[in-house]
N, C-alpha and C positions, 0 to 999 in steps of 0.2 A: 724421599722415603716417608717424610710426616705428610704429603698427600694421599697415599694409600690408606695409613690409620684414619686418617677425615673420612675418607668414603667408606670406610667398615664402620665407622662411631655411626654416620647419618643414616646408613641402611641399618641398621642393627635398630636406630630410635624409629626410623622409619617401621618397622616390622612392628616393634612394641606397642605405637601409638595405634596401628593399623586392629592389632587383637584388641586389645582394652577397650576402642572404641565399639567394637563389633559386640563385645559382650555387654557392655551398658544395655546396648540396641534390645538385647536378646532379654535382660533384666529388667528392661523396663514395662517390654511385652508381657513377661510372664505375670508382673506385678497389675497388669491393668487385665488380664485375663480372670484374677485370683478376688477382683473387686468386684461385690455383690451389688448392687442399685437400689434400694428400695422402689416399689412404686409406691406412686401417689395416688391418691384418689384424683377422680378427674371433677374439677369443681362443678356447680351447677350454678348458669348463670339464670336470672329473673327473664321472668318474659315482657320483650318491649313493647311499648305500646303504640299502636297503628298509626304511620304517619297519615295525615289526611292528602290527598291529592291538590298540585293547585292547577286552575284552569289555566287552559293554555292560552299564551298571547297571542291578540290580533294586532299587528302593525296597519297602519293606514298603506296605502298603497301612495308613491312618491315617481310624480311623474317624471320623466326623462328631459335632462335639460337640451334645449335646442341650440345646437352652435349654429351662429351665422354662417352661413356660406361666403368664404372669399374671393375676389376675384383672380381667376389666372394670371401670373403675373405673365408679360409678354416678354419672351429673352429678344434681341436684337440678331439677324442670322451673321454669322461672324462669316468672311472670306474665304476660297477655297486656296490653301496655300502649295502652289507650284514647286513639287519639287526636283530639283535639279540632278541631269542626268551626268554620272557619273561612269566617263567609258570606261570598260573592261581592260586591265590591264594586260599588254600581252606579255608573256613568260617564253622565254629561249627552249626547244626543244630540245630534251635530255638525249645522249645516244644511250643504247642498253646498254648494259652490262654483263659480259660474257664473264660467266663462271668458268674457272675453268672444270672438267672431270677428273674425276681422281681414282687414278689408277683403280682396280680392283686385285685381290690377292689369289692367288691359286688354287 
């Protein structure tokens, strides 16, 4: 019986916490609705003064280095390896297998 009063105590705080929480929500909207902002003046900043351009660079032009050329190396032709024949095994022929029919009903 004192687990029925548990689950009426927790739904009941359950319900309580569920409103209070929703009205905060509601009070705190009306409170930042109700707040004015001042403006500000918007500053005025100096005027910068003109960066000068700088000339663009020229790179020397860098020629391309030369690899030697290697010589092929020659592989050695490897053997053609014979492979060995492997007869067919033979297998016993199976007889069929008669099903039998099965009756049909009227």
């Amino acid at each position: 019986m004192s687990y029925n009063h548990n689950q009426s105590f927790f739904l009941l705080l359950l319900v309580t916490l569920s409103i209070t929480s929703c009205y905060v929500i509601h009070a705190e909207s009306r409170h930042l609705l109700e707040i004015t902002i001042p403006e500000l003046s918007k500053p005025e900043l100096p005027q910068l003064p003109e960066i000068p351009t700088l000339p663009k660079l020229e790179f020397p032009e860098i020629s391309k280095p030369e690899l030697p050329t290697l010589p092929k190396p020659e592989l050695p032709t490897l053997p053609k390896l014979e492979m060995p024949v492997i007869p067919k095994p033979e297998l016993p022929t199976l007889p069929k297998l008669e099903i039998p029919q099965v009756p049909k009903k009227p």
